[in-house]
N, C-alpha and C positions, 0 to 999 in steps of 0.2 A: 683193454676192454673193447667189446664190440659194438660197431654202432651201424647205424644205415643210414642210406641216403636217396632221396627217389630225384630222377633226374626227364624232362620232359624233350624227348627227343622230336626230329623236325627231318625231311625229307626222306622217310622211310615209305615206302609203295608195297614189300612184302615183306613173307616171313624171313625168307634170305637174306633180305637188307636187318629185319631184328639179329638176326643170326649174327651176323657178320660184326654190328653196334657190340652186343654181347659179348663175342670172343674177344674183340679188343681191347671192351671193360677188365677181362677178368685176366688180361696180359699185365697191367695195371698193380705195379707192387703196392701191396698192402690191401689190394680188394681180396677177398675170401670165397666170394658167392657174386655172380651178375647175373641178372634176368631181365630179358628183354619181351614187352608185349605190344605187339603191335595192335591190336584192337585198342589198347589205352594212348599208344605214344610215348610211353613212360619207361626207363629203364627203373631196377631197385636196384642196388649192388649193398654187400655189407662188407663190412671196412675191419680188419682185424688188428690195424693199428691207425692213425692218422693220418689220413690221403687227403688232399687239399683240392676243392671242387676244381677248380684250374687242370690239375691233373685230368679227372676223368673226362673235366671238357674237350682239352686235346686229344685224348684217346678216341672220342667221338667222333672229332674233326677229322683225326688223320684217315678216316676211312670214310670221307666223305658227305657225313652227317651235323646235322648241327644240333646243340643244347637251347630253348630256350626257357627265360624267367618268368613269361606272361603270364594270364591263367592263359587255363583251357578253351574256356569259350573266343578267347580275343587270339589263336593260335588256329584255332578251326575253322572262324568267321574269316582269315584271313587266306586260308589253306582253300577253302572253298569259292571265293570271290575269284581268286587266282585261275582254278581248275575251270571255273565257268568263263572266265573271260576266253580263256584257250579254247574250251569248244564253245562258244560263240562263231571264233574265228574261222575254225575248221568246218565248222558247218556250213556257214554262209561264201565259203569257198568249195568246202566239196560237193554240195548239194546242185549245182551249176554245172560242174566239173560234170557229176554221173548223167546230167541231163544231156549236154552234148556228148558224152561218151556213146551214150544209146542213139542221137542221133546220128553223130557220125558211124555205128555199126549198121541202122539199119535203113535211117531212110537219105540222108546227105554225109558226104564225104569231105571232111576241112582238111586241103592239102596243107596245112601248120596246125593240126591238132595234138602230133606227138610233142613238138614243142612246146604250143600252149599245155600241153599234161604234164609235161615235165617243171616247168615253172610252177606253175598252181600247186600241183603235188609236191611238190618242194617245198613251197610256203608253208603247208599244212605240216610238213612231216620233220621241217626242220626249224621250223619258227612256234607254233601252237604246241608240238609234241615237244619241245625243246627240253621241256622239263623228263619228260620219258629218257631222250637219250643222255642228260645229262646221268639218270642215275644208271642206265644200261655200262655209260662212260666208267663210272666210278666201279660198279661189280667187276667188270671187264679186267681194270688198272688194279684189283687187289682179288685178282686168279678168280672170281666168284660171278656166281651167275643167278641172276630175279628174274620177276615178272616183265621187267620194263625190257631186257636183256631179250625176250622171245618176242615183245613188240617192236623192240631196234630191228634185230633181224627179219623180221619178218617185212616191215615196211621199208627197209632201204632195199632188200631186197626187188621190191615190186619195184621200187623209184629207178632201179637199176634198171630194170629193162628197159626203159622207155631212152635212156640214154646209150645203150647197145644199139636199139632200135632206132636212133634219130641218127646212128653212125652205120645203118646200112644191113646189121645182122638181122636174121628171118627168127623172128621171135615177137609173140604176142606179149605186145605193153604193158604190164600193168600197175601203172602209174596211179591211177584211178582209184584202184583196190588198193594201194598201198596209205593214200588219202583219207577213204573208207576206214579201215584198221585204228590210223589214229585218232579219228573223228568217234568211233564207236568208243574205240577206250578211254576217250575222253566222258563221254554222257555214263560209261560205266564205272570209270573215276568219281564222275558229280555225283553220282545216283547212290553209288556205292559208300559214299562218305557222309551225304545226308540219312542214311540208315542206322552208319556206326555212329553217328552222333545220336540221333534219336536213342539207339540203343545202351550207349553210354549216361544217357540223362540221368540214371540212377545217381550213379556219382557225380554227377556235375549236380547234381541239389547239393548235394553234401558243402561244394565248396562254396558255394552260392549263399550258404548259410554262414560264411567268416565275414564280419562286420571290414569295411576299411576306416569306417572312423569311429570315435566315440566324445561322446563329450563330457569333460573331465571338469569336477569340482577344483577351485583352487581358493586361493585368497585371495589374489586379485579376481576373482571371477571365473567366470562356464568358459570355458577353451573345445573349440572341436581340433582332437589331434587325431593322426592317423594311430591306426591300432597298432603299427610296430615301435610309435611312441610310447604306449602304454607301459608302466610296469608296477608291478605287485605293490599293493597300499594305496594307488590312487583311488581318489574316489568319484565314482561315473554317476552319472541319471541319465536315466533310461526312461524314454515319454510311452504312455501306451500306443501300442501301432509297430512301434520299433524292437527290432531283436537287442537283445543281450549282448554286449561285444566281446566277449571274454567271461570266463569264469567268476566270481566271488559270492561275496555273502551280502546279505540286505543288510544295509544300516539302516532305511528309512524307507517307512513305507510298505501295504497291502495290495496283490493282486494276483491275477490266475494266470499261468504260462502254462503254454501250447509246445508242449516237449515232442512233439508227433516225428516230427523229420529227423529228432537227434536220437532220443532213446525208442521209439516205436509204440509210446504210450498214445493210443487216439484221443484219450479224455483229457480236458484243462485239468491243472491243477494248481491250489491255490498256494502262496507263498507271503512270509513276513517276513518279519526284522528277527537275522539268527538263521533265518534257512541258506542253504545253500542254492547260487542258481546255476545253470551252465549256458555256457557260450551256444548263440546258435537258434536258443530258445525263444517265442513270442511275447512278449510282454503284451496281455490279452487288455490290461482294465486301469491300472495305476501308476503312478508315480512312484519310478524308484530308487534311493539312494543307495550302490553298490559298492563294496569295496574288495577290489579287486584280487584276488587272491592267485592267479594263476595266467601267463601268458604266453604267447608263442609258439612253439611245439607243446609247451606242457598240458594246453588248456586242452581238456575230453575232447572238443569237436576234432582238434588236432590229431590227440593219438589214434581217435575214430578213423578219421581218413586215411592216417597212416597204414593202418591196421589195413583196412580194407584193399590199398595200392597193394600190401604187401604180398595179400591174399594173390588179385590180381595178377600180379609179374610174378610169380611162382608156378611152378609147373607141376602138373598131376603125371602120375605114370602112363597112362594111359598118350599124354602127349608125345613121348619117347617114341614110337613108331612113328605119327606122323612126321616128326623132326626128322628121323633117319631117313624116311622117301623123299621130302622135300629136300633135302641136302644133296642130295644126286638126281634128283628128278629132272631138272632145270638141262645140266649139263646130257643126261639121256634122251632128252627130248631131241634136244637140235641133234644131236647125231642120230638118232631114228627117223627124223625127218630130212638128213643128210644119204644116206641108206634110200630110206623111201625113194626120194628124186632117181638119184644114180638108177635102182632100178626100175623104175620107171622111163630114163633114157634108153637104157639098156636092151630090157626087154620089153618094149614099148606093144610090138603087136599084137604079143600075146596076152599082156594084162588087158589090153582094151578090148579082147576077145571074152578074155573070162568074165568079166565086166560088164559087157556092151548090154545083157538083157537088165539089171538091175537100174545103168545108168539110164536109160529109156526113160523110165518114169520117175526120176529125180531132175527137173530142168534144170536148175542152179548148177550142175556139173556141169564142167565146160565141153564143149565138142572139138575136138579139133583133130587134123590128124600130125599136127605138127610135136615132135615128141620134145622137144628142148621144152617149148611153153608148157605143155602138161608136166613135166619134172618140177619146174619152178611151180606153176599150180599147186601141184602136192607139198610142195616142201614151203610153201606159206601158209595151208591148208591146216597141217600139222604143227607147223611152228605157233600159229597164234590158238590152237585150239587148245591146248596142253597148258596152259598156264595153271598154277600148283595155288592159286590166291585161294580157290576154297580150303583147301587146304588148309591153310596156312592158318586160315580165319576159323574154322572149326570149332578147334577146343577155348581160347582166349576168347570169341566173343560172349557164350553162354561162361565162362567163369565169369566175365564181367558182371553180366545181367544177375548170376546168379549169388553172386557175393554184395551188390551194390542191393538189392533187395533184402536178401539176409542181414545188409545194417541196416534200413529203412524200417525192419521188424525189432529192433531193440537187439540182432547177432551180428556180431564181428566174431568171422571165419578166420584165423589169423593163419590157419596151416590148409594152403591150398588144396593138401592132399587129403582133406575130411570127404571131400566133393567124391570120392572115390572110394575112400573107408566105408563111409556110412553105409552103401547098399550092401557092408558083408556084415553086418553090427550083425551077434546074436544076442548080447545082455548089452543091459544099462544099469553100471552100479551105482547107487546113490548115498552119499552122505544125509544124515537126520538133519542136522542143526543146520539153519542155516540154507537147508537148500529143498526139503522135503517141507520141511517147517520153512518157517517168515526169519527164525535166524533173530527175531526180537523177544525172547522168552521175557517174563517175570515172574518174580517172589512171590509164593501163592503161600506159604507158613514161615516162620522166622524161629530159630528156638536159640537165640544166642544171648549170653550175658551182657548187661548193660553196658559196661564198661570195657566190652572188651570190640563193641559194633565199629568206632571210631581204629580202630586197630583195624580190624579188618577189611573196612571201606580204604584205607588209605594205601594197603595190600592190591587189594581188587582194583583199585584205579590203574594200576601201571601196566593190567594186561587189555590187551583189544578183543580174549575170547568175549561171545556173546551172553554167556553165564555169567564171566566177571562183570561185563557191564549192568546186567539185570541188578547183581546185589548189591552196584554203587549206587543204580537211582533210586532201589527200594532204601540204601540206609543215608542218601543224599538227604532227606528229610527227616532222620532221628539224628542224625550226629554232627560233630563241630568239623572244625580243621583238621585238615590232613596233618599225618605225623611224619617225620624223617623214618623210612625205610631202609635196612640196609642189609647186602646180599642176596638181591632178590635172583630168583631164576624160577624159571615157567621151565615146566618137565608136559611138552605136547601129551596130549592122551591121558595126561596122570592131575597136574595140578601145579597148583603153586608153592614155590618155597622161599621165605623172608626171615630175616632177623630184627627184631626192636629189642632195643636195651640190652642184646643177649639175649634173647628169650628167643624160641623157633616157633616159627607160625608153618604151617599149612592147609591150605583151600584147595579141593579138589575131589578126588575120586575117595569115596568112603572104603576103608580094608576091608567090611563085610557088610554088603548092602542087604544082605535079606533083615538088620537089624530096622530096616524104612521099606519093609515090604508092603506095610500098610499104603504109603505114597506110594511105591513105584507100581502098585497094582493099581492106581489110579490115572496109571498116566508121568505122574512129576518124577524129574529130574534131580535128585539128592549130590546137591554138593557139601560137603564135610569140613568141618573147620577143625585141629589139633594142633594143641598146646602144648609143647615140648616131647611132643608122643601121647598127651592123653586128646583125645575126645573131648568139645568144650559145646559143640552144638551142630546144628546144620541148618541148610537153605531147601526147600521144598520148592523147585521151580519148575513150571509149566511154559512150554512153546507152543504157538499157534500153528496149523496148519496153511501151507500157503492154499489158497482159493482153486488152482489149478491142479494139484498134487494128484486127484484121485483120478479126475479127468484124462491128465499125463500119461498113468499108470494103464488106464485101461487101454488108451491109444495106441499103447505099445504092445499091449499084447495083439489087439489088433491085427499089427502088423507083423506079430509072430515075432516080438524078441521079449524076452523073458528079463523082468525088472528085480534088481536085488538091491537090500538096502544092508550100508556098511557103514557102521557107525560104534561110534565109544561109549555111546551111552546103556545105561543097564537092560538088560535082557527083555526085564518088566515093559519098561518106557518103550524100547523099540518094538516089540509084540504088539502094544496097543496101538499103535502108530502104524504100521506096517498091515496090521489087521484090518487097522479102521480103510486105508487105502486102496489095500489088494496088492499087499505084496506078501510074497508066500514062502521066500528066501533073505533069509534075513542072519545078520552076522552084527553081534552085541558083542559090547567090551573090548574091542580092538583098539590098537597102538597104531599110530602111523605105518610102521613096518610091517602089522599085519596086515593092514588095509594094501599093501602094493602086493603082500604076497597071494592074498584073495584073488586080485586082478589079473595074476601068473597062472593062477590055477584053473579061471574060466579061459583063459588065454590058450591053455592047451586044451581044452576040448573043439580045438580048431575054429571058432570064430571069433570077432572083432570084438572090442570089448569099450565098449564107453565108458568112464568114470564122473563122474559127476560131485562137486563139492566147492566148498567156499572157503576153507581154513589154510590156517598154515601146517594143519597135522592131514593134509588132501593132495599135498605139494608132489610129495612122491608118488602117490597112485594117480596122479592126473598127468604127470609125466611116462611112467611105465603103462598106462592104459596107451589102447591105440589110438581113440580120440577122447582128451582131457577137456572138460567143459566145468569152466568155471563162473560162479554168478558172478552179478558185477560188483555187486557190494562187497564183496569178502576182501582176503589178504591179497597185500599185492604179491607175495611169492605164488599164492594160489593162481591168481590172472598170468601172471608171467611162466607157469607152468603151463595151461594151458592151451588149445589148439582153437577153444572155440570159448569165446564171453559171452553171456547172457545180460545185455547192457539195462532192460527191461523186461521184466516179467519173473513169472517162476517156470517150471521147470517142464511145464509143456512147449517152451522153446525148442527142448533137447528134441520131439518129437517134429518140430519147427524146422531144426538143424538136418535131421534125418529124410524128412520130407523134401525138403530145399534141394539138400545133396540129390537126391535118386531122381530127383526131375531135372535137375543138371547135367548129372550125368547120362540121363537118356537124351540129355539133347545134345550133345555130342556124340553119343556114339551115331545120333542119329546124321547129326552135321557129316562126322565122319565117315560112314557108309557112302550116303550124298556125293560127297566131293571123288572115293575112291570111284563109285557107280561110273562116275561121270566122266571119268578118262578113263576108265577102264571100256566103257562105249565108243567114246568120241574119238580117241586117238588110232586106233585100227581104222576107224571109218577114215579118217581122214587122210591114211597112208593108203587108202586104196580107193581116193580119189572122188570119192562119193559124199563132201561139204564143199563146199564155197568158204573162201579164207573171210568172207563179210557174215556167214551164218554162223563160222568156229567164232569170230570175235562176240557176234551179239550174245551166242550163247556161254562161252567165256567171263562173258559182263554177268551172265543172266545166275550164274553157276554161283557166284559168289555173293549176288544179293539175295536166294534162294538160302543160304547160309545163314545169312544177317538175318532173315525175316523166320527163318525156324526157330531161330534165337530171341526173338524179339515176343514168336508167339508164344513161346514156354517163358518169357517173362510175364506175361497175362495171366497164366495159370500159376505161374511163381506169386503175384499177387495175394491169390486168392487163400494161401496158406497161410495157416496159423494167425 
């Protein structure tokens, strides 16, 4: 059986280094699937037999990387204290460093300034950068090349010459600028990480929201125990002020939780003795005695977050391109900028000839007529402008944003690749029960024998549809004890079938409905009840519409996809329903298997096809639709089918989900244009000599927080939906 595992990775700086984490995962016997996301730090990998976390942690290790068990915030907080202490360093050594550099060019001359350049620029490049070449070290030692990899090079580079230069060779120092380089990409490191964190805040609520203690009822007395003490039966109190630590049920006690952060409900809501409450939640007003029903991974806020990681480290198609350039880009750079130099020594006179009117009015290009320093010039010029981080950061930072908000709205995204389906949706198929409707129908006429009510309640109890439960609570108050049942089987689409004493019961679908054409031209729902084959009565039941249903419906036309509703109920029910809405395609009396074959068929009129539904007869068409959106109430095969849950609300989510998506994905394409714009400019410029290696780094820095902040503002307007 399959399982998964999210794992929190530690000294990664680009995509390369995910890159790299990833391939080793999936070397890894018994992994199936790795994915690696650097905006998160987090690998997923799923497991198709039993791998022992040890395992994938050495996978990790071996290529350089570490796992750790902290959270997030105590891993970031740490990761960044670190980054600043180093430019601290760099600064207040290099900032000295460029003031006598200028002094010694133009107005006094320190016969020991290459010296002192080389020492100082040393400190900076191999003591504060320390952490850059150690990961340049590790790409290098396993054939592969990052971001840190064109900052190595570039800045030993510069340090180089100042020690040619202090051995007598006619070559301009640039020791200084090498200094510079790591000092810049250090404040683009700090700068760059307090963004991804800002922009990761989504998610870091989420976990912010698991209690670490709770305090546990016993017989000797109130114990505060850590929540991985906790397990199923204990009983907790919960003071108002305080969240919920875990899942269960009230034993004792009245009050109103604040569900906002978990399901995406804004309004309180109130709770007693018998309700269920979730982990995560506010306890707004009372005093509560809880009994715990669920912990660990099992508890909602759990599989919430899972959900959402898994969203996260999953990859859209649309990433496949950027992966394939950045996979070779890194290695193409430095040999372009290997190329560049040579000819630049080469033909030196002539480039500065064809050159010389442009360079005129760009100062920051150097002058010299010495061709060795202008080679090296170009070829640090080149090296540190290229760096591939926007890139990199593109597509995973708006999945982040855009997935960690879609749970903040009561959706969990669970298939990454919705983010991309959606903008081609042309229909939205929808189930009646359950997801058009509120899915809580009631008994609105009864016509059954006295004696036979008690029979059929104890029948209706053992199924979960929402009809079978209407008729237990409508006959929960006419009749006694449940009876021994035997041979039961549920036929999805059709009804139920039992044996008592030998006798055969069936509840379900009526063999000729127009004999309740009176009800079903009303609206209700006719379930049938038959007694050995005869006809003994029926149930005349009515569903509510959800609040949003019509709303939904019109939003999608709106937006030009065409809403169909596909259901098992009679022709009559669904017309009134479908009518009262605005839906104007509509498919009555279907089977499960017809319901996936409907979704085949708008399937081929060439565009994307949503399915929507809550049952276990929704299972197949939310799997064969392109994206399956299941409520959150419904069956768990139905949720486990699908691509997209509706944790809270009705079914204007879907147009939630649709919306979410197409703003997502415009903000990566737009990310992505961006990052390609930007070396497709700067890298020519910079082989022909025309940046400064201190103006490629700042804009280099500036390229990738330009990314993060695109990302961050379509999270603003990701707010504002649904």
């Amino acid at each position: 059986m399959e399982s998964k595992k999210t794992l929190k990775i530690t000294g990664m700086t680009c995509t390369n280094c995910a890159k790299l984490v990833e391939k080793s995962l999936s070397k890894v016997d018994g992994v199936k699937f790795a994915a690696v996301n650097l905006a998160t730090g987090t690998a997923f990998v799923v497991l198709e037999k039993p791998v022992s976390e040890d395992a994938l942690i050495k996978a990790v290790q071996s290529v350089g990387y570490g796992v750790s068990t902290e959270f997030f915030e105590e891993i970031e907080e740490r990761h960044l204290e670190r980054i600043k202490i180093n430019m601290l360093i760099s600064l207040l050594t290099t900032v000295p460093l460029m003031i006598f550099m200028f002094l010694n060019m133009n107005v006094l001359h320190f016969n020991h300034f290459t010296f002192f350049e080389l020492i100082f620029s040393g400190l900076v490049i191999f003591y504060a950068g320390r952490d850059t070449i150690r990961g340049a070290l590790i790409a290098l030692l396993h054939k592969h090349a990052n971001m840190d990899t064109l900052i190595f090079f570039g800045s030993i580079t510069a340090w180089l010459t100042n020690i040619i230069t202090y051995f007598g060779v006619e070559i301009h120092p640039f020791g200084t600028i090498g200094s510079m380089i790591i000092s810049l990409h250090l404040v683009g490191r700090f700068l760059e990480s307090k963004l991804r964190e800002k922009a990761s805040k989504q998610v870091r609520q989420l976990f912010s929201l698991q209690s670490k203690e709770a305090l546990v009822i016993t017989e000797k007395g109130e114990f505060l125990m850590p929540i991985d003490a906790i397990k199923e039966g204990f009983v907790i109190l919960v003071k108002p002020g305080e969240r919920i630590p875990t899942d269960g049920v009230i034993l004792d006690g009245y009050t109103t939780l604040d569900e906002s952060m978990v399901t995406g409900e804004s309004l309180p809501v109130s709770k007693g003795p018998g309700d269920e409450v979730i982990g995560g939640s506010l306890n707004l007003t009372g005093f509560l005695k809880i009994k715990v029903t669920r912990t660990g991974k099992d508890t909602f806020l759990s599989k919430m977050i899972n959900l959402v990681q898994e969203a996260q480290g999953a990859k859209i198609p649309i990433q496949a391109l950027a992966d394939r350039i950045t996979n070779w880009f890194v290695p193409a750079v430095i040999l372009l900028a290997f190329l560049s130099a040579l000819l630049w020594y080469f033909r030196f006179d002539d480039l500065m000839t064809l050159t010389h009117r442009i360079r005129e009015f760009l100062p920051w290009t150097m002058h010299t007529t010495d061709r060795l320093s202008f080679a090296v010039f170009v070829f640090l010029t080149t090296i540190v402008i290229a760096c591939p981080c926007a890139l990199g950061l593109a597509t995973p930072m708006a999945l982040v944003i855009g997935t960690s908000i879609a749970a903040r709205k009561g959706l969990l995204i669970r298939n990454a690749e919705v983010i991309q389906t959606a903008g081609e949706v042309g229909y939205v198929l929808f189930d009646k029960t359950g997801t058009i409707t509120r899915g809580k129908p009631y008994v609105v006429y009864c016509e059954i024998p006295e004696n036979e009510k008690n029979v059929i309640k104890s029948i209706a109890n053992l199924s979960n549809h929402p009809l079978s439960k209407a008729i237990v609570e409508y006959l929960d108050t006419k009749t006694g004890e449940k009876i021994s049942v035997h041979e039961f089987k549920e036929v999805h689409g059709n009804g139920m079938f039992a044996k008592i004493d030998g006798t055969e019961y069936f509840i379900g679908k009526p063999d000729d409905p127009t004999k309740y054409f009176y009800y079903t031209s009303e609206g209700f729902s006719i379930t049938e009840v038959r007694k050995n084959g005869t006809v003994i009565g029926f149930f005349a039941i009515q569903d509510v519409l959800r609040e949003d249903s019509k709303y939904a419906i019109d939003r999608l036309k709106e937006l030009g996809i065409t809403p169909v509703m596909v259901t098992g109920d009679n022709r009559e029910t669904a017309a009134r329903i479908a009518k009262f809405v605005g839906i104007e395609h509509v498919y009555s009396n279907t089977k499960p298997e017809d319901k996936l074959d409907i979704v085949r068929k708008f399937q081929s009129n060439g565009k994307k096809v949503i399915m929507v539904g809550d049952g276990i007869n929704d299972a197949a068409a939310l799997k064969g639709a392109d994206i399956g959106v299941a409520i959150g109430s419904g069956s768990d095969l139905a949720i486990d089918s699908a691509d997209v849950i509706i944790v809270q609300g009705g079914i204007s989510k879907v147009v939630s989900t649709i919306e979410i998506s197409r703003e997502t994905l415009n903000t990566i394409k737009k990310n992505l244009l961006f990052a390609f714009l930007y070396n497709v400019i700067a890298i020519p410029l910079a082989m022909i000599g025309l940046l400064h290696p201190v103006i490629a780094e700042v804009s280099m820095a500036m390229s990738s927080m330009t990314v993060i902040l695109i990302s961050i503002r379509a999270g603003s307007r990701l707010q504002k939906i649904g």
